[in-house]
N, C-alpha and C positions, 0 to 999 in steps of 0.2 A: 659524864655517864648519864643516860635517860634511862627514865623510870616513870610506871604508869603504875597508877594505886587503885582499886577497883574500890567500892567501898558500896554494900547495900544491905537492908535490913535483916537480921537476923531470924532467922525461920521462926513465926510465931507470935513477931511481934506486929501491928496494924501500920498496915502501907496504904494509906487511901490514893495517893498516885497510881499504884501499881492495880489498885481495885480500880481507879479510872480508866485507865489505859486498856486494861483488860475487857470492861464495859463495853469502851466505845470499840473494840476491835470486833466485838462479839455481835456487836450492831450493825459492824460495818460486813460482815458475812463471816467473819474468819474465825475458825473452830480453835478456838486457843483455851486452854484452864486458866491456873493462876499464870498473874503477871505479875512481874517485882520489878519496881523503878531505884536507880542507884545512881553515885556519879561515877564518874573516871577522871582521875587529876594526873597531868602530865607533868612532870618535872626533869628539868637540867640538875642533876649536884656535879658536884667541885670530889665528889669521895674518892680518892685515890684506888681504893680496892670493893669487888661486891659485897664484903663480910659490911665494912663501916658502912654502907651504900644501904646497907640492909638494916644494920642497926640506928641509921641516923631516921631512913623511913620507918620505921619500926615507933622509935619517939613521934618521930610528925604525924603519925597517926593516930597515938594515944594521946596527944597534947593539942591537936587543933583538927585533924582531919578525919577523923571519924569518931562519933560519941560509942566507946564500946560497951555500955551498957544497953545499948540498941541497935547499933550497925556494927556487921563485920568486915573485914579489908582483907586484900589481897594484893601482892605488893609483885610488881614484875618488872625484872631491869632486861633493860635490851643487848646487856650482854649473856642473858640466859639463853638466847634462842638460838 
């Protein structure tokens, strides 16, 4: 089962990427506000069903892949769609 985990900072807290990125787009002509830089992690699991698919990305997110006192995640399997 594939799975994509979104993960970017929490409304509020300082993203100096996302204030660069935003900088240099505003330099470069393009009328943009704020911008927020994040990543996206692809995964294969082995979970038989989307509940454990959900609950296993659920731990890998709060154990390695996103710090949730500052990032938030969003967790999407490719049998949702």
């Amino acid at each position: 089962m594939k799975a994509t985990v979104y993960v970017r900072p929490k409304p509020g807290i300082l993203d100096p990427q996302g204030q660069a990125v935003g900088s240099s787009l505003r330099q470069l002509g393009f009328d943009v506000g704020e911008a927020r830089v994040g990543r996206v992690v692809d995964l294969e699991l082995q979970a038989r069903n989307p509940a454990q698919a959900r609950a296993e990305l659920r731990l890998m997110c709060e154990q390695l892949l996103a710090n949730p006192l500052i990032e938030s995640y969003e967790i999407e399997l490719a049998d949702d769609a």
